[in-house]
Each structure stands twice: as C-alpha cells, then as structure tokens.
Backbone as ProteinMPNN parsed JSONL, in Angstrom:
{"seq_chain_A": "XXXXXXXXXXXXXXXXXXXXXXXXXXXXXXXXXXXXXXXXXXXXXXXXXXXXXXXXXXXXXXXXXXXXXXXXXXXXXXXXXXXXXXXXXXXXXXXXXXXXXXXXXXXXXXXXXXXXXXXXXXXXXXXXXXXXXXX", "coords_chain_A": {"N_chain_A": [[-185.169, -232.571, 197.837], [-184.585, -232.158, 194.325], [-185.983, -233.625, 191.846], [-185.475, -234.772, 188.402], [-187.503, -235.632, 185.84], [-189.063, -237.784, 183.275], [-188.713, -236.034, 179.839], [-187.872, -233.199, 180.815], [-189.085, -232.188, 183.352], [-189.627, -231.106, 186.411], [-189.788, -232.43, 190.018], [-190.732, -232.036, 192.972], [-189.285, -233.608, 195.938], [-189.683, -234.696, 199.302], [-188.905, -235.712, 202.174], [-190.655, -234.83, 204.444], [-194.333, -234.317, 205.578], [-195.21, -231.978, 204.842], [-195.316, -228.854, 202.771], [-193.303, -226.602, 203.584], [-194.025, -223.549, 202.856], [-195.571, -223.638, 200.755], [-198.815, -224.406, 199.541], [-200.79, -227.445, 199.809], [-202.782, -227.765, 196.372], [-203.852, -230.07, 195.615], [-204.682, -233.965, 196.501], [-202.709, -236.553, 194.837], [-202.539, -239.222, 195.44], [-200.86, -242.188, 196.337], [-197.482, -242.613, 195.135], [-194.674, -245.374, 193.859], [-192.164, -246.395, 193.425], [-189.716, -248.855, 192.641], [-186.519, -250.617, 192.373], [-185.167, -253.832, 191.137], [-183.206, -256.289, 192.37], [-180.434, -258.361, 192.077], [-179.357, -260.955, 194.638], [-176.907, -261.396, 194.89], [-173.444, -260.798, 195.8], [-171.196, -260.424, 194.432], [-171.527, -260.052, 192.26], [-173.146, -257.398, 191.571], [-171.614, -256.343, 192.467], [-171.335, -255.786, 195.274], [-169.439, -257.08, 196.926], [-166.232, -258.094, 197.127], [-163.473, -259.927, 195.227], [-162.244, -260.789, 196.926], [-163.509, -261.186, 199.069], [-164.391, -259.645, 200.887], [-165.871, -255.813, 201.676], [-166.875, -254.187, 199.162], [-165.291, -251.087, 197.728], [-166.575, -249.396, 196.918], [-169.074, -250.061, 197.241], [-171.297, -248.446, 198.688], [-171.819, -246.472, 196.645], [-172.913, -247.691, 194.499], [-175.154, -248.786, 196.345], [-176.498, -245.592, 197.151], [-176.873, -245.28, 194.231], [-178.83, -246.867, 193.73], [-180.985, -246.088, 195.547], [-180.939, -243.835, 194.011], [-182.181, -244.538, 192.34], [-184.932, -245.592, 191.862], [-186.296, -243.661, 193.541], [-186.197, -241.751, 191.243], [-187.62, -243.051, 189.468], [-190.437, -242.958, 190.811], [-190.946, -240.44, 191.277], [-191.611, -239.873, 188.399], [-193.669, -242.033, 188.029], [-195.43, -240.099, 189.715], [-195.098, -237.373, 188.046], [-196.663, -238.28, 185.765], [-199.233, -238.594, 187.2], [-199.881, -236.061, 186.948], [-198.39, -234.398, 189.181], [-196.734, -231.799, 191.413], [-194.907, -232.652, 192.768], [-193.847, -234.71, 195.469], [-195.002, -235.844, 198.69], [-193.968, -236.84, 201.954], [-192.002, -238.942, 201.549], [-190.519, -241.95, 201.54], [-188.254, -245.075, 201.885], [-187.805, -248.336, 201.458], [-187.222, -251.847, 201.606], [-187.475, -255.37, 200.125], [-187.065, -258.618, 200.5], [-187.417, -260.329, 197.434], [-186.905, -263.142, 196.838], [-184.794, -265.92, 197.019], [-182.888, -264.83, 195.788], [-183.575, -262.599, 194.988], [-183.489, -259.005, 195.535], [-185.545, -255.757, 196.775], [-185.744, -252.833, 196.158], [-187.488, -249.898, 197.41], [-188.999, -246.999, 196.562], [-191.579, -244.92, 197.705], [-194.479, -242.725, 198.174], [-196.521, -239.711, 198.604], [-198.399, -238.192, 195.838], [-198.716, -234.747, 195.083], [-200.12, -231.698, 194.216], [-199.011, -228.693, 194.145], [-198.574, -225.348, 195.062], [-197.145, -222.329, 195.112], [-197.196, -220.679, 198.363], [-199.313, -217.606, 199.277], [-197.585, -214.962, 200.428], [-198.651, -212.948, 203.688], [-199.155, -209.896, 205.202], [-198.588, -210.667, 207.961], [-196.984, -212.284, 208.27], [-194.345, -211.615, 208.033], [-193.082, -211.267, 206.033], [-190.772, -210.466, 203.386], [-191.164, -207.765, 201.061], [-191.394, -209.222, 197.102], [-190.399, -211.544, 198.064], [-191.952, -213.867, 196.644], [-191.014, -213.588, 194.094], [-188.222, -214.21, 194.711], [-188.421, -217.181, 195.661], [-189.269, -218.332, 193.474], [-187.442, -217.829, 191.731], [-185.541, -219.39, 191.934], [-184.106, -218.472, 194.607], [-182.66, -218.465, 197.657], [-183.689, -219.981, 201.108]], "CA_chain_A": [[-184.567, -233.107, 196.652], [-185.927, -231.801, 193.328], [-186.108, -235.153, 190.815], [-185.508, -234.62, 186.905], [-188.152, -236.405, 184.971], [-189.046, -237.441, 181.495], [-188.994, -234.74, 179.581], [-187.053, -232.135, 181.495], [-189.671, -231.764, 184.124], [-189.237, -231.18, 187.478], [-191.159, -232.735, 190.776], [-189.88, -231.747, 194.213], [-189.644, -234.75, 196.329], [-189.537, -234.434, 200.335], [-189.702, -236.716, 203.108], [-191.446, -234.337, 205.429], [-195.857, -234.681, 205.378], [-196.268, -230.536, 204.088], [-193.979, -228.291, 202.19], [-193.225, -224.985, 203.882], [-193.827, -222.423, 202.198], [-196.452, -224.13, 199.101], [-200.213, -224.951, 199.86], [-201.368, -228.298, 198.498], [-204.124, -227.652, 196.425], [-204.983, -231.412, 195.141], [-203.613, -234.807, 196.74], [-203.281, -237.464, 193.779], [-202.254, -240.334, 195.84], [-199.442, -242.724, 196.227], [-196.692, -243.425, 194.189], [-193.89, -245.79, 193.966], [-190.849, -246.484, 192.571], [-188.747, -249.508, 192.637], [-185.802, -251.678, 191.604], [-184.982, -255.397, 191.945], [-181.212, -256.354, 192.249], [-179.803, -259.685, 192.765], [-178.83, -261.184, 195.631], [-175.41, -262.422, 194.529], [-173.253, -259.833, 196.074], [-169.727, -260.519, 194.12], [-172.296, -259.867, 191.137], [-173.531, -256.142, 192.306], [-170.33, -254.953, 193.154], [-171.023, -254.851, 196.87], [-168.094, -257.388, 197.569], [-164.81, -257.557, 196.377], [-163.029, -260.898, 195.121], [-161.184, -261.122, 198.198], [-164.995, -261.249, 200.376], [-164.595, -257.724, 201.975], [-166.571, -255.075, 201.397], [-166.423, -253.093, 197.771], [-165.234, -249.894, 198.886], [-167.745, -248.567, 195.573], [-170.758, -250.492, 197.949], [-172.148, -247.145, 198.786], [-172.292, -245.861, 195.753], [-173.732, -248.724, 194.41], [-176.664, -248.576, 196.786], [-177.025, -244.483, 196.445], [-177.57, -245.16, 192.907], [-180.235, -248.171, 193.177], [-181.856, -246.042, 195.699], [-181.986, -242.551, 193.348], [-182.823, -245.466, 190.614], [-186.313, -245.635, 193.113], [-187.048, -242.199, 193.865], [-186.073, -241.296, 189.67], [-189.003, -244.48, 189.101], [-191.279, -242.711, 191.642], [-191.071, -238.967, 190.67], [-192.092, -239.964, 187.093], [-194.715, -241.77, 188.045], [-195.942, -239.029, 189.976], [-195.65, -236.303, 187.081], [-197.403, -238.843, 184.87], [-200.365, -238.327, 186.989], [-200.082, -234.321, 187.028], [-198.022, -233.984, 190.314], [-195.383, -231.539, 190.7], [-194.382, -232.654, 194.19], [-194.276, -235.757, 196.19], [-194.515, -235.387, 200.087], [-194.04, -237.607, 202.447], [-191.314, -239.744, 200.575], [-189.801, -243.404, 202.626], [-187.63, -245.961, 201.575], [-188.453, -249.464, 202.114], [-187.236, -253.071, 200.785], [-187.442, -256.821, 201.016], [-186.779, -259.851, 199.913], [-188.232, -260.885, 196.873], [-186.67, -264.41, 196.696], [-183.333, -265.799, 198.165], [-182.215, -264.476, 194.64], [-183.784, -261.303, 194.149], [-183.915, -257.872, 196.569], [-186.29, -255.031, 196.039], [-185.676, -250.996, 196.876], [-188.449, -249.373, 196.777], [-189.28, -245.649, 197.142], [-192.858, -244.443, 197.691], [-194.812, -240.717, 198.982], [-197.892, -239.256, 198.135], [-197.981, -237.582, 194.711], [-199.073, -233.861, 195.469], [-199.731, -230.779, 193.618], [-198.495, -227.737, 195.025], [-198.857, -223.931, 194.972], [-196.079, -221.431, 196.527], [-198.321, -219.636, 199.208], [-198.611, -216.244, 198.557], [-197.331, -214.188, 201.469], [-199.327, -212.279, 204.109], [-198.662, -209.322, 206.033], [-198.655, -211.213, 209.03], [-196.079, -213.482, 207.65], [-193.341, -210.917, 208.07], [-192.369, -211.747, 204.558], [-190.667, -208.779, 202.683], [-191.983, -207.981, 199.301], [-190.511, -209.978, 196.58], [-190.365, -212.864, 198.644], [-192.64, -214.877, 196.069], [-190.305, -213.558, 192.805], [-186.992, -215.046, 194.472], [-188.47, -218.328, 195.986], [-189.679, -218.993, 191.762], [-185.935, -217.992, 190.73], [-184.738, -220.552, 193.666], [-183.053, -217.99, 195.825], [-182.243, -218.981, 199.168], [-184.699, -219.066, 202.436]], "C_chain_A": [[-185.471, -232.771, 195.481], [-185.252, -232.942, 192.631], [-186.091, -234.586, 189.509], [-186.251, -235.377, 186.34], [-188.101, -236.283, 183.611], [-189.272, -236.29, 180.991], [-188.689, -233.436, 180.126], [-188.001, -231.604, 182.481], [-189.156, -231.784, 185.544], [-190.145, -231.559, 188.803], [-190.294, -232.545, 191.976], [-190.357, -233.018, 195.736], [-188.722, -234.328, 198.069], [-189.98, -235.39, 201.259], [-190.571, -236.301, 204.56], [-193.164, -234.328, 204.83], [-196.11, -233.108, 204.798], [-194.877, -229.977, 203.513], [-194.298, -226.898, 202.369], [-193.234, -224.197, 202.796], [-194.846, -222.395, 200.614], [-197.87, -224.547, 200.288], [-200.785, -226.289, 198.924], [-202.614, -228.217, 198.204], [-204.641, -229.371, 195.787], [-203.797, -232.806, 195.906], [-204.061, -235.763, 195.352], [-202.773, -238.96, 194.063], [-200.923, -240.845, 196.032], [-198.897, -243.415, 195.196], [-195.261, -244.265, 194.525], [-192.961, -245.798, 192.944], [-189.824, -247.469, 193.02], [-187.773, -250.481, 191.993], [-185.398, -252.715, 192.042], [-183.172, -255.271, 191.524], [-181.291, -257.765, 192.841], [-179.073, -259.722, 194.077], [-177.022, -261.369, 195.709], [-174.168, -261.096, 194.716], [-172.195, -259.239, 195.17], [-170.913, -259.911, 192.374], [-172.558, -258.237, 190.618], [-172.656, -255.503, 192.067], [-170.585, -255.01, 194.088], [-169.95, -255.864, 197.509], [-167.321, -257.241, 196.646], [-164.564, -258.954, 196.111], [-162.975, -261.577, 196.121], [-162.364, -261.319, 199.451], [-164.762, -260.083, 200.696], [-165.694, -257.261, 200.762], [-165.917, -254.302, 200.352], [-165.833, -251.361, 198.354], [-166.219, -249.065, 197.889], [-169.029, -249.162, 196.093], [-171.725, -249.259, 197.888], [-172.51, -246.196, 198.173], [-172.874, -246.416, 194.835], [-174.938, -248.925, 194.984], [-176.983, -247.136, 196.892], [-177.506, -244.413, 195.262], [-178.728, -246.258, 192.994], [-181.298, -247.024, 194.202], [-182.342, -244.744, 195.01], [-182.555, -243.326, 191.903], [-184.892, -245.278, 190.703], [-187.378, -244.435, 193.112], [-187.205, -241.835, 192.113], [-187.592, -241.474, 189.425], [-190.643, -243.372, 189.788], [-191.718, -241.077, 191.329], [-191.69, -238.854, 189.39], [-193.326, -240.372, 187.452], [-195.674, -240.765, 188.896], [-196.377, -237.893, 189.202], [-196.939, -236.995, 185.962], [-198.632, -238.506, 185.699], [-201.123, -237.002, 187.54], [-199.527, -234.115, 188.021], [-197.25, -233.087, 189.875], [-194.648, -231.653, 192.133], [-194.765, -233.932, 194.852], [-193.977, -234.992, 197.686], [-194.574, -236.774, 200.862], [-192.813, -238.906, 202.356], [-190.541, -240.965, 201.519], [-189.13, -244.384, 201.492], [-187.96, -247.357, 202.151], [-187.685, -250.629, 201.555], [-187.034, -254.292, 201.119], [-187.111, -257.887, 199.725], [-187.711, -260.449, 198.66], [-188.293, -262.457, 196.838], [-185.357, -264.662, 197.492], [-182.49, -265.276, 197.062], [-181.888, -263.098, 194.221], [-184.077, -260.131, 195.692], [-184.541, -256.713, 195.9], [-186.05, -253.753, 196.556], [-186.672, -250.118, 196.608], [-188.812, -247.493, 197.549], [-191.021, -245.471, 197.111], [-193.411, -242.897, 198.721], [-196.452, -240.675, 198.517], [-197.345, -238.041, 196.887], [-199.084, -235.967, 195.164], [-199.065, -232.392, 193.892], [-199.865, -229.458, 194.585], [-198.162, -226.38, 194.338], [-197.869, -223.122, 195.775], [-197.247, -220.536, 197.655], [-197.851, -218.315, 199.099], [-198.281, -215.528, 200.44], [-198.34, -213.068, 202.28], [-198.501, -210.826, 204.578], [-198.852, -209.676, 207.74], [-197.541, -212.133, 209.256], [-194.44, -212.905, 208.192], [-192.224, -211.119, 207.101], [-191.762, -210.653, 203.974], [-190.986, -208.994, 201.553], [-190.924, -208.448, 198.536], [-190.133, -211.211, 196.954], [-190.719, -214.578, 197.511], [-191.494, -215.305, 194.303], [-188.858, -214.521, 193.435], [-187.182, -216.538, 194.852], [-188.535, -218.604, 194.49], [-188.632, -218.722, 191.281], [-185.272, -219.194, 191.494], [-183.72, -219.952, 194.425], [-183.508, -218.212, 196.921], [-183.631, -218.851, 199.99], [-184.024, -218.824, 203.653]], "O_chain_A": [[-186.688, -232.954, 195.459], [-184.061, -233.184, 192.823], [-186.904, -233.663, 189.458], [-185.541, -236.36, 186.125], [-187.577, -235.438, 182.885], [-189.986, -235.478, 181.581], [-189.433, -232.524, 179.765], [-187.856, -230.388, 182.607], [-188.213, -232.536, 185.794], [-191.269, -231.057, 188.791], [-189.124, -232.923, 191.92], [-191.445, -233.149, 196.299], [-187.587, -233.857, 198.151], [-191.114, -235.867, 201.271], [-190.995, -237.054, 205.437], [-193.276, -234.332, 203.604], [-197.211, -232.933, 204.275], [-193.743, -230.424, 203.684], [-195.093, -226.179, 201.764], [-192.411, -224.262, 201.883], [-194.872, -221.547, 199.722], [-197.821, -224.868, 201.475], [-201.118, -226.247, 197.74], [-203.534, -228.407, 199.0], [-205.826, -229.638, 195.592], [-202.567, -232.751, 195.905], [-205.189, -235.821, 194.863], [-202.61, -239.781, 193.161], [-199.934, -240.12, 195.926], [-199.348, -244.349, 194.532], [-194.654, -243.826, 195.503], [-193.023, -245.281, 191.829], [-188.987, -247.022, 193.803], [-188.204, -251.169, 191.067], [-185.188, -252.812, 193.251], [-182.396, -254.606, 190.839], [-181.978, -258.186, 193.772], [-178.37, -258.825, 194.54], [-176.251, -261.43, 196.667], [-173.997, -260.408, 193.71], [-172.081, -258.025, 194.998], [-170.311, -259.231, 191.543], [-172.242, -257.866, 189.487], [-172.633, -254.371, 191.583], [-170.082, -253.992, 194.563], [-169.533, -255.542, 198.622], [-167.438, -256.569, 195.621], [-165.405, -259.621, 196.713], [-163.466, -262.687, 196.323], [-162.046, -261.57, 200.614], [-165.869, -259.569, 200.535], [-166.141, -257.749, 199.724], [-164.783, -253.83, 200.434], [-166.162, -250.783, 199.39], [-166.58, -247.961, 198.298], [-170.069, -248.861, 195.507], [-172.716, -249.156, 197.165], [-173.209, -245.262, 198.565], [-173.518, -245.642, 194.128], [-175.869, -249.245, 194.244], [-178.195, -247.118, 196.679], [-178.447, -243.658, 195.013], [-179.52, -246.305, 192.052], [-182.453, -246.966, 193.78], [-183.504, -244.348, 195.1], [-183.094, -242.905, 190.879], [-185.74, -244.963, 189.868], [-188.573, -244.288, 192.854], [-188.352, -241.652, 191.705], [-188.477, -240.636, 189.253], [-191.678, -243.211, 189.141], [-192.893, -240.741, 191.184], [-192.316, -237.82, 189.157], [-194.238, -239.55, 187.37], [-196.85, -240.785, 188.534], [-197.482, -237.366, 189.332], [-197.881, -236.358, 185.491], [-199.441, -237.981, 184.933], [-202.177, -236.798, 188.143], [-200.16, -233.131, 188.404], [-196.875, -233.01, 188.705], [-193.884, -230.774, 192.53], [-195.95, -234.264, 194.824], [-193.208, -234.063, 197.934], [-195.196, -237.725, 200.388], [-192.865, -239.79, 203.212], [-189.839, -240.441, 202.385], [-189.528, -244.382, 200.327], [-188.374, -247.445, 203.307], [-187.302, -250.154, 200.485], [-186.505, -254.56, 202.198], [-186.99, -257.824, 198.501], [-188.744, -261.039, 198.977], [-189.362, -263.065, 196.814], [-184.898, -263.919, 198.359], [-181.287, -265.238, 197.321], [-180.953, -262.543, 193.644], [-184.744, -260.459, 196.673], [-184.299, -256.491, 194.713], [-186.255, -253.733, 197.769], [-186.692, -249.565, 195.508], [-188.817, -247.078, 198.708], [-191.59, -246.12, 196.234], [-192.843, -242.298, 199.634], [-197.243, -241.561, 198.193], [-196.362, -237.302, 196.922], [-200.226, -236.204, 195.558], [-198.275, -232.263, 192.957], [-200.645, -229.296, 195.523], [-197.586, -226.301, 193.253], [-197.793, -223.245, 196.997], [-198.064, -219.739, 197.195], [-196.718, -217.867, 198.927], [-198.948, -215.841, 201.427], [-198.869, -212.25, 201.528], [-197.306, -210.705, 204.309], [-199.249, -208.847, 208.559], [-197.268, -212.647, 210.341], [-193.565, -213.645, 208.641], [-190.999, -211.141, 207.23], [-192.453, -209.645, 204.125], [-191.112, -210.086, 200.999], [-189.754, -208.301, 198.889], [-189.539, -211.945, 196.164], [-190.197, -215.693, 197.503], [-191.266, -216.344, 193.684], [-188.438, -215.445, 192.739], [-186.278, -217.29, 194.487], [-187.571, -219.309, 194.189], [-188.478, -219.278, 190.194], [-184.199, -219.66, 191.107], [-182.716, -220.522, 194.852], [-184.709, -218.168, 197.188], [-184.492, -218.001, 199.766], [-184.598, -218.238, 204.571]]}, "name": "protein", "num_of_chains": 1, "seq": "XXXXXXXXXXXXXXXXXXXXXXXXXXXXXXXXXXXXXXXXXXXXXXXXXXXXXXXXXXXXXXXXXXXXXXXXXXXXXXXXXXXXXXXXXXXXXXXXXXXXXXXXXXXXXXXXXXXXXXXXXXXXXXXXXXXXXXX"}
C-alpha cells in the first residue's frame, strides 16, 4: 500500500518485516496511528434503525482503519521515513464509550537495491521499478 501524506508525499507502507527489492539503509523506529470512535453503534453507522447490521458497516470500518494507517504514514514521513515495514492493526477499548483503531510499523528508510549480475535482473530493471512498472 503506498500512503499519500501531507504535502503530496509518498511512504510505502507494508505489513511484511523487509521490502523486496529496497535495502533499508536507516531504521527510525515505531510509529502509530490511531482513531477513537464511539461506542454507540446506531451513532457510527454500523447499525441500522431497525438493529441489523448497516449494510455501509464495512465501509465505515475500511475508512476508520485507512483513517490509522493515513495518521501513521505521516507520522512516519515527519521523521524522514519513506517506508514503514512491518505494519499491524490493533484496538481496544478505551471506555464502555469510546473504541480505539490503531495502526502501527516501524518507520524505515529505504533504497531500491541496485541489481547484480547474479540477480538475473535484465538491464533497466532499476529505471522501470522508479517509473512503477510491474514485477
């Protein structure tokens, strides 16, 4: 998932521990990112009048949790990343009122690795990964 930050930046956010194909050259720790939401469901949107389930629930919690990761990618560029790795979802109870979503990773900076001849890379390899063609 690449993340849009302030300022039209970009931070590439992954929930795997390395990123094929980049070398990290600095780790800058962990960052988070989360949002609180009420408990009160008819409140939310995740029920309906009628008690059932919203049928807009799930897009309702996709957006609180790219609200999370958004939160979490920023602070990451804020402290020079351009890559989180590692990235989890987590959340709990703040009160019987309040719930919390929280995203967190390790904030990373990251280098494309340059290709060997061992690699069985073909040349040009490095120019289309930096346009974002395919692997």
């Amino acid at each position: 998932m690449v993340v849009m930050c302030a300022y039209a930046q970009f931070v590439l956010v992954v929930t795997t521990d390395d990123l094929p194909g980049y070398v990290v050259r600095a780790v800058l720790g962990e960052v988070v990112g989360s949002t609180a939401r009420s408990q009160n469901a008819f409140h939310e949107g995740v029920k309906s009048l009628q008690g059932g389930m919203n049928p807009r629930a799930s897009e309702h919690l996709a957006r609180w949790r790219e609200e999370a990761v958004k939160q979490m990618a920023d602070a990451a560029r804020e402290r020079g990343a351009n890559a989180v790795i590692g990235m989890r979802f987590d959340h709990r109870m703040i009160s019987d009122y309040w719930g919390e979503i929280c995203a967190y990773g390790t904030a990373v900076v990251a280098v494309p690795r340059q290709p060997s001849a061992d690699d069985g890379e073909l040349p040009g390899w490095h120019e289309r990964q930096s346009m974002g063609a395919g692997t």
